[in-house]
Structures are given as C-alpha cells and as structure tokens.
N, C-alpha and C positions, 0 to 999 in steps of 0.2 A: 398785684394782688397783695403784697406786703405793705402796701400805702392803705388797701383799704382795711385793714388790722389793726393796723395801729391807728387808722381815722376809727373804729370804732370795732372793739373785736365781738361784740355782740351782733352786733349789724355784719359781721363777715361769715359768725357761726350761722345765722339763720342764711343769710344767701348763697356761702359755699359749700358748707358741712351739711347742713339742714335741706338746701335747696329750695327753701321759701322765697318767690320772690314778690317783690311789692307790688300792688296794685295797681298802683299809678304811679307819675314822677310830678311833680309842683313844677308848673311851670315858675313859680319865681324863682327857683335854684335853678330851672334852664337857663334862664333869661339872666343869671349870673356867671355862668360857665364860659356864656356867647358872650357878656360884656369882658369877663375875662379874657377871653380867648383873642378878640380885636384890641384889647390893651396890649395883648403881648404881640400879634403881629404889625399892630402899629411901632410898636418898637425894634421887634426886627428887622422888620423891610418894607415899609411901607404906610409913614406917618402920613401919605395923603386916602389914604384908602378909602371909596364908597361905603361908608357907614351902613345906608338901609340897604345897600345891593349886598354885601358880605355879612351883615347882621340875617338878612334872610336867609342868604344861600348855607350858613351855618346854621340857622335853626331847621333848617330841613333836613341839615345830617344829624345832628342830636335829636330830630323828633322820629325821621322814618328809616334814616339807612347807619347810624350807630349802631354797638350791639348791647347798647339801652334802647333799641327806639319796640324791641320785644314790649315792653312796659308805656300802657300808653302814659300821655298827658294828662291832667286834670287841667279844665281852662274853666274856670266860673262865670264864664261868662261865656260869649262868642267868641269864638278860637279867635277870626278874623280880626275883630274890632279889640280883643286884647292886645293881640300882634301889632297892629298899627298902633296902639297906646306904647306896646314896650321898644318900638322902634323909633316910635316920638322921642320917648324918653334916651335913648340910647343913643341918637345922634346930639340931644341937647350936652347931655354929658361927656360924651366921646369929643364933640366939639369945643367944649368949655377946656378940656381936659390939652388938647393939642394946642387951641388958643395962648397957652401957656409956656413962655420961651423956658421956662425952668426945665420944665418936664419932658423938651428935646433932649434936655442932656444927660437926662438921671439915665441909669447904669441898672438894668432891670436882672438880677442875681438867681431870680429864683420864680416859677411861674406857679401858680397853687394846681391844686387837682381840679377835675370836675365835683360840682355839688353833689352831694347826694342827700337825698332826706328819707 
C-alpha cells in the first residue's frame, strides 16, 4: 500500500481514502505487468519457460482471480484476437530477449510493481 503512494498519492486518496475505484484496467498496462512478471521469472528459475503457456496462465490470474480482476478489462477489440496479438508479441520479445547470451548473466536487483493506470 506504501508503493502505491508514493506511485501516485492522488491515485491512492481516491482508491483507499475515497474508495473510488476505476472502471476498467487497460489492458496494455496488463499486458506489461505479465511481460514483467515472465522477465523476472525467467531470471529466477527458469530461462527456458513456455512463453504463450505462462503468458496465459498469468493473464488469467491478473484478469479473473487477482484482487484487481474486481475491475474488469477494457479490450478494443476482441478480447480473443487482442490476446493472441499480445502473445505473438510477447514470445517475439521474450525470445529475442533470452536469444541473448548477455542477458543470462545480468543480475536482476530490483523487479518493478504492477501497472496501474
């Protein structure tokens, strides 16, 4: 609760003080959270991991069983066909990203929060 204050204490008076909450969540700040999220457990334990098998099984907990998923999605399109666009995307990069003998060895210090918008 102290991260999301200092990420933004207006945005913490209206959703803890206030108890406004937002309408929907973007899905492109999900779709950063989950690309975060497989960066860092690629680095902890498990640089071969199923990209679109753990890219989805994580968007299912950030979209229905978090305790954001109260708050739906906004998808502008077809949920379906976004999804398979952001996991296209998400193995092309994840895979670019491990293709890369450098970035076996980098020393990951710090993992960011989830988005919020």
């Amino acid at each position: 609760m102290i991260k999301s204050y200092l990420w933004c204490p207006k945005n913490f008076q209206y959703r803890y003080v206030d108890e406004i909450l937002p309408t929907f969540r973007s899905s492109a700040a999900l779709h950063g959270t989950i690309i975060h999220q497989l960066l860092s457990e690629m680095h902890q334990h498990n640089w071969e991991l199923n990209i679109e098998e753990r890219y989805r099984e994580v968007l299912q907990y950030h979209e229905f069983d978090s305790e954001e998923a109260v708050t739906p999605v906004f998808w502008k399109e077809d949920r379906d066909k976004v999804v398979d666009k952001l996991v296209k995307e998400a193995i092309e990069m994840l895979d670019n990203y491990r293709d890369k003998d450098y970035n076996w060895d980098a020393h990951v210090i710090l993992n960011e929060s989830t988005f919020v918008l």
